[in-house]
Backbone as a printed PyTorch tensor [residue, N CA C, xyz], in Angstrom:
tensor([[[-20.7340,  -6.6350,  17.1010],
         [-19.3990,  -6.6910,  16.5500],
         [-18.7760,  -5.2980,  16.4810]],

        [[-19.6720,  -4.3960,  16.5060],
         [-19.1660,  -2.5200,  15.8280],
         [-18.6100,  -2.3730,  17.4210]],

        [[-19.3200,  -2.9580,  18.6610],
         [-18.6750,  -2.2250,  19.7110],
         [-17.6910,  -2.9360,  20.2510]],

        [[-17.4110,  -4.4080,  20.2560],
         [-16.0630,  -4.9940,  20.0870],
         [-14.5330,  -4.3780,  19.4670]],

        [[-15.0240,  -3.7340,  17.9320],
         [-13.8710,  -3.2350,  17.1900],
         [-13.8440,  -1.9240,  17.9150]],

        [[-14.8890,  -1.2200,  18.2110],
         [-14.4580,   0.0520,  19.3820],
         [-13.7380,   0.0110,  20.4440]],

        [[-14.3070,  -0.9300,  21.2970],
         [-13.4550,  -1.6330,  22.3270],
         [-12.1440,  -1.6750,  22.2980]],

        [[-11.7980,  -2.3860,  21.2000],
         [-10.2490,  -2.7930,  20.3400],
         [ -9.7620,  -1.8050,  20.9450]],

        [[-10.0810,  -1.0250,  19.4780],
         [ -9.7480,   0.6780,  18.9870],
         [ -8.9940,   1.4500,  20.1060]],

        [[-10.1960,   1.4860,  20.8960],
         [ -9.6910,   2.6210,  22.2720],
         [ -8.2150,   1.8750,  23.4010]],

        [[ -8.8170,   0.4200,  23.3600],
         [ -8.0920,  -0.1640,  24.0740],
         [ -6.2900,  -0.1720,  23.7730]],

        [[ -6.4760,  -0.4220,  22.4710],
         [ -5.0420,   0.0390,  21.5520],
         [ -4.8680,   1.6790,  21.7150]],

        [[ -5.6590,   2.6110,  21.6030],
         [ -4.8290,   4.0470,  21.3800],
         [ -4.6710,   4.0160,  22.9230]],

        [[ -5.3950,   3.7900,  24.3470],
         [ -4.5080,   3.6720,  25.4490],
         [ -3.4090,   3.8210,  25.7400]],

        [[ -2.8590,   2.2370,  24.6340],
         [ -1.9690,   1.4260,  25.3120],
         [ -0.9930,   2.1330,  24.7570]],

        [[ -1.0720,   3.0550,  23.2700],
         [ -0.1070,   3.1980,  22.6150],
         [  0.3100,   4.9360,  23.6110]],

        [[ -1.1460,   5.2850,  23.9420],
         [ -0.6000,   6.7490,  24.7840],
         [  0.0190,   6.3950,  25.8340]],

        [[ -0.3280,   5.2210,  26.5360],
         [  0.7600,   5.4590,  27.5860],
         [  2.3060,   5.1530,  27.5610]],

        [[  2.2710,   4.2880,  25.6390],
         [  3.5110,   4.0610,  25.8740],
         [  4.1500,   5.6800,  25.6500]],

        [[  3.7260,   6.3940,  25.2070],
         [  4.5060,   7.7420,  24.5570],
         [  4.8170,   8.0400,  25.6380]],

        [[  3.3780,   8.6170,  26.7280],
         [  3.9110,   9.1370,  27.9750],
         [  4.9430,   8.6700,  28.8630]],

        [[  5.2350,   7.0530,  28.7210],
         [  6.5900,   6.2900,  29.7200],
         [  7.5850,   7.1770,  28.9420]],

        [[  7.8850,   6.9920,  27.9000],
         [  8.8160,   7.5700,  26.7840],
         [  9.1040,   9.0320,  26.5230]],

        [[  8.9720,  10.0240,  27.1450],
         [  9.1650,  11.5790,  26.7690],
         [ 10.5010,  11.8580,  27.2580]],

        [[ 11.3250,  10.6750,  27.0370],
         [ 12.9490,  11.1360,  28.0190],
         [ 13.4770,  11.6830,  26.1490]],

        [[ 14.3600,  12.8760,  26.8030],
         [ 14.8970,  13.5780,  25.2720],
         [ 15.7150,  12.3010,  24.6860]],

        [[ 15.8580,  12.2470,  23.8710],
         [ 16.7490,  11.3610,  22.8300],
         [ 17.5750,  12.3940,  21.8790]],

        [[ 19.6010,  11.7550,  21.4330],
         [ 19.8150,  12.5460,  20.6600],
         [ 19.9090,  11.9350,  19.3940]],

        [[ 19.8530,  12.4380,  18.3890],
         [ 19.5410,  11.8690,  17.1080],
         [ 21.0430,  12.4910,  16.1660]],

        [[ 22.0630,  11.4820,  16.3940],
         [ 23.2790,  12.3220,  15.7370],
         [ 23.1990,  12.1810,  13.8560]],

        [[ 23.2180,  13.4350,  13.2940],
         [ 23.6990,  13.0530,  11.9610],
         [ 25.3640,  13.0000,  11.6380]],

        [[ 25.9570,  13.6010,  10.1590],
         [ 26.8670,  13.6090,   9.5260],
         [ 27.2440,  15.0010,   9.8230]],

        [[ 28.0630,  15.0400,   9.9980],
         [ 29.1880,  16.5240,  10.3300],
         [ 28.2360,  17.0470,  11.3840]],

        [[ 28.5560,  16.4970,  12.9470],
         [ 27.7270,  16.5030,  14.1140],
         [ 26.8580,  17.7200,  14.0900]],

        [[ 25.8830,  17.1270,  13.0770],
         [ 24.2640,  17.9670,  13.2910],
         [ 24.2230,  16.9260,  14.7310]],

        [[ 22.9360,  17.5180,  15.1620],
         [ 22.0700,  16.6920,  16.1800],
         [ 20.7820,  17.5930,  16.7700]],

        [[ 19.9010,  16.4550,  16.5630],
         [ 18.6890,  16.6570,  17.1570],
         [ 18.2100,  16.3840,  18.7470]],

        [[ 17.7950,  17.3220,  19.2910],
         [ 17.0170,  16.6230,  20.2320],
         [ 15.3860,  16.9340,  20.4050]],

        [[ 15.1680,  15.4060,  20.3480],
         [ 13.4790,  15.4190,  20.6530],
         [ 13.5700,  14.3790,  21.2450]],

        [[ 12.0040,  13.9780,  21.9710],
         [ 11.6330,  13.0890,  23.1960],
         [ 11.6130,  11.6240,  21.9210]],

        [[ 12.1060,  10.4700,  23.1340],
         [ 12.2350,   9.2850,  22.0990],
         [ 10.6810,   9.2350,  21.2990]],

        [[  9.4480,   9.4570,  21.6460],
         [  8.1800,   8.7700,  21.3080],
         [  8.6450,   9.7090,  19.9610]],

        [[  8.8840,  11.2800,  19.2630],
         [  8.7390,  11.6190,  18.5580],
         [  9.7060,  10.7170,  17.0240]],

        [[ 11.0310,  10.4180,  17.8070],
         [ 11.9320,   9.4850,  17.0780],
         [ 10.8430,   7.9220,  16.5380]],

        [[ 10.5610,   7.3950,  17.3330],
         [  9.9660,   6.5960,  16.8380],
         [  8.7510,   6.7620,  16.3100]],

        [[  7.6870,   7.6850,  16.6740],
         [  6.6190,   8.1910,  15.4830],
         [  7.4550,   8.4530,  13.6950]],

        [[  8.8140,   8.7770,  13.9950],
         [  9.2050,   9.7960,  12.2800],
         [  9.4230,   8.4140,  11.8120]],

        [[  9.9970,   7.1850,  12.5620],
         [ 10.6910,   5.9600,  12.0660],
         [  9.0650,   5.2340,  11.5250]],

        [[  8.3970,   5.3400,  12.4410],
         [  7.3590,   4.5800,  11.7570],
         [  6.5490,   5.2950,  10.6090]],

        [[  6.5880,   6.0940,  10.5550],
         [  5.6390,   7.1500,   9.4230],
         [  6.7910,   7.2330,   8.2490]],

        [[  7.8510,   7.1020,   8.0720],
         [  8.6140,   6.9030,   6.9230],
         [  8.7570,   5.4750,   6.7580]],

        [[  8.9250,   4.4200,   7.7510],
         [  8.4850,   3.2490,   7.4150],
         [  7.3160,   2.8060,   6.1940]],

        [[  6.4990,   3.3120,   7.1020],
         [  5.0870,   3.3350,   6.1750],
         [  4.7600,   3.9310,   4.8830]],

        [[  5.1900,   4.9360,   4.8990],
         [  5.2060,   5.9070,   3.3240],
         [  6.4750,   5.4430,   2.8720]],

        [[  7.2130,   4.4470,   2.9570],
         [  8.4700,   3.4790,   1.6210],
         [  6.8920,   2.2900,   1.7160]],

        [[  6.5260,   2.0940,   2.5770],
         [  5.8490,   0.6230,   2.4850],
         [  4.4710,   1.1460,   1.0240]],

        [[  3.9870,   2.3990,   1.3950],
         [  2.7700,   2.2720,   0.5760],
         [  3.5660,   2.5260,  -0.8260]],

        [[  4.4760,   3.5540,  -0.6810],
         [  5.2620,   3.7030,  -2.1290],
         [  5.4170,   2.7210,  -3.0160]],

        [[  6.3270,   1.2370,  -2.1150],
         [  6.2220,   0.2070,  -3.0060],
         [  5.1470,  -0.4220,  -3.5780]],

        [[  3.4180,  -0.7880,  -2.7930],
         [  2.7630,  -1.1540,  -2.6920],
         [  1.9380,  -0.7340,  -4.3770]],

        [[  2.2920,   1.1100,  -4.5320],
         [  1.7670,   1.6100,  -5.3000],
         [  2.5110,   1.2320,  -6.8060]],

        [[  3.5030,   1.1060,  -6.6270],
         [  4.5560,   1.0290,  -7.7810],
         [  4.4140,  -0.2180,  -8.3570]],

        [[  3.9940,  -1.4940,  -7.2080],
         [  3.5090,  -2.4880,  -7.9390],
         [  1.9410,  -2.6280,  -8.6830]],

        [[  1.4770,  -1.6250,  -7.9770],
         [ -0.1410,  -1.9950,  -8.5400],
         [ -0.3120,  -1.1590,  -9.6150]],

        [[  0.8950,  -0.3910,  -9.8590],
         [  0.5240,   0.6610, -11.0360],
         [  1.2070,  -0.3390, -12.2220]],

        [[  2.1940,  -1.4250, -11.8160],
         [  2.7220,  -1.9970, -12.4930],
         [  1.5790,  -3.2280, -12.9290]],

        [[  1.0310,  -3.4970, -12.2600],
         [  0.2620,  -4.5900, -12.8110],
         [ -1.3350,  -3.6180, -13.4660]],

        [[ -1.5110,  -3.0720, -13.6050],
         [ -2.6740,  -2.4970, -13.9920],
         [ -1.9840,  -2.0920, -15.6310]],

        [[ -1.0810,  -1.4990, -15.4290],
         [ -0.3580,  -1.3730, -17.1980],
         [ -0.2080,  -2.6920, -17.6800]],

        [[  0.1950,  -3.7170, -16.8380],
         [  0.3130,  -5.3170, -17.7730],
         [ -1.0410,  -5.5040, -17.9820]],

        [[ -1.8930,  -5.4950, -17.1250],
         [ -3.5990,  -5.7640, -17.2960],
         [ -3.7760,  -4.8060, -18.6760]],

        [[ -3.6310,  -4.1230, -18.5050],
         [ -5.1270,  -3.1660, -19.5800],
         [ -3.4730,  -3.6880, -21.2230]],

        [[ -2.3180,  -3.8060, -21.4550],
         [ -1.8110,  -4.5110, -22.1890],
         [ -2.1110,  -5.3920, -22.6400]],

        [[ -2.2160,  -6.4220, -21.8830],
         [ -2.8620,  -7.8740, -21.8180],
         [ -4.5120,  -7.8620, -23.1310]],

        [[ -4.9980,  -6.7160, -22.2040],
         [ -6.6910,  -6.7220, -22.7550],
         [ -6.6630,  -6.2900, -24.0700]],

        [[ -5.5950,  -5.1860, -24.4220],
         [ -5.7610,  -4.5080, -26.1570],
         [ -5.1980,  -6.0950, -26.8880]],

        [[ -4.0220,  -6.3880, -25.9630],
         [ -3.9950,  -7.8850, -27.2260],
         [ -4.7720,  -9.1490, -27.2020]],

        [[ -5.6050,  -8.7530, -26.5300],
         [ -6.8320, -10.2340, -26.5990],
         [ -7.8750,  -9.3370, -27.6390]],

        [[ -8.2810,  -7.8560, -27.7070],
         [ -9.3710,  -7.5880, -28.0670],
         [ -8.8360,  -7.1060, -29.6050]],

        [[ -7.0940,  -7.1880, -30.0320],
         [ -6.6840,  -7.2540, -31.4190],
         [ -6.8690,  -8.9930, -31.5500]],

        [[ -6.5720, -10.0330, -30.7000],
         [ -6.4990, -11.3090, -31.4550],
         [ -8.3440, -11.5370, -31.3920]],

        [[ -9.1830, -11.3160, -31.3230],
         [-10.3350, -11.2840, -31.2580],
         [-10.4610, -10.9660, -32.9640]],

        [[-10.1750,  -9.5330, -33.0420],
         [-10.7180,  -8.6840, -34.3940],
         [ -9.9830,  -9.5930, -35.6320]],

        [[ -8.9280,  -9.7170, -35.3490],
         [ -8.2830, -10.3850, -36.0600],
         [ -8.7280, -12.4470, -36.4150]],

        [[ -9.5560, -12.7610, -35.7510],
         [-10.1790, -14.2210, -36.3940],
         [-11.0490, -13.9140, -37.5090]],

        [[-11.1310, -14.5650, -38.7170],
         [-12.1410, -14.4810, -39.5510],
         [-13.1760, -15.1010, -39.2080]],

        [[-14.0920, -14.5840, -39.4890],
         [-15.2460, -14.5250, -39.2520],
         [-15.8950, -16.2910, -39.6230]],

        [[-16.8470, -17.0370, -38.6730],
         [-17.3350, -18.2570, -39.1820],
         [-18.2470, -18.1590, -40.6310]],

        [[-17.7730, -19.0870, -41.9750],
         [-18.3200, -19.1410, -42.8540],
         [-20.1640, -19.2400, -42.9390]],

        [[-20.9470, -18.7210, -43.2630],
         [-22.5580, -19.1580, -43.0480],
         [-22.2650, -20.5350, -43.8060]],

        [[-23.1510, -21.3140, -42.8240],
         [-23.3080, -22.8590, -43.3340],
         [-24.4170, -22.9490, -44.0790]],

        [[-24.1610, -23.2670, -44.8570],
         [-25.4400, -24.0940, -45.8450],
         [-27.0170, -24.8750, -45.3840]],

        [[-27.5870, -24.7630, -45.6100],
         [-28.6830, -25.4790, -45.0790],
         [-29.2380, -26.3530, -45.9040]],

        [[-28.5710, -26.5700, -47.1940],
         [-29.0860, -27.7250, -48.3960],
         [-29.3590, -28.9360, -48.1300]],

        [[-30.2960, -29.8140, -48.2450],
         [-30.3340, -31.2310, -47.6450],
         [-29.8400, -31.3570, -48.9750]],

        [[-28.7720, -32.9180, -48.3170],
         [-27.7730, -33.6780, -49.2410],
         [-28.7490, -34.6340, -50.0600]]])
């Protein structure tokens, strides 16, 4: 199975180098009050996907930081309604 997912692996970074290499035609990248960039399209679409990705993990994080504060919340008020039951009375053992 380890040399299958290698297989994969290489077979994908290939495919993805040759797409860069089809792709090295300059691209212009216009901003606001005609800035402009030029770099080869593969670099445009590397920045699009790598800021893609770092909003994607950002959110990812913002929710799990959000549910880990409701969790450990959650736990102080189960382990106050805990402290807070009185305690079971000792039962008697008298035969009636």
């Amino acid at each position: 199975m380890r040399i299958f997912t290698w297989f994969v692996r290489i077979v994908l970074f290939l495919l993805l180098l040759g797409f860069a290499v089809k792709n090295d035609h300059v691209a212009d990248l216009n901003f606001f009050f005609g800035r402009q960039w030029h770099l080869p399209l593969v670099f445009i679409i590397l920045i699009a996907f790598g800021v893609g990705a770092l909003l994607g993990v950002t959110a990812t994080i913002t929710s799990l930081l959000r549910q880990r504060r409701e969790i450990s919340r959650l736990r102080r008020q189960l382990e106050r309604a805990g402290k807070a039951l009185p305690e079971e009375p000792a039962r008697m053992s008298e035969p009636l």
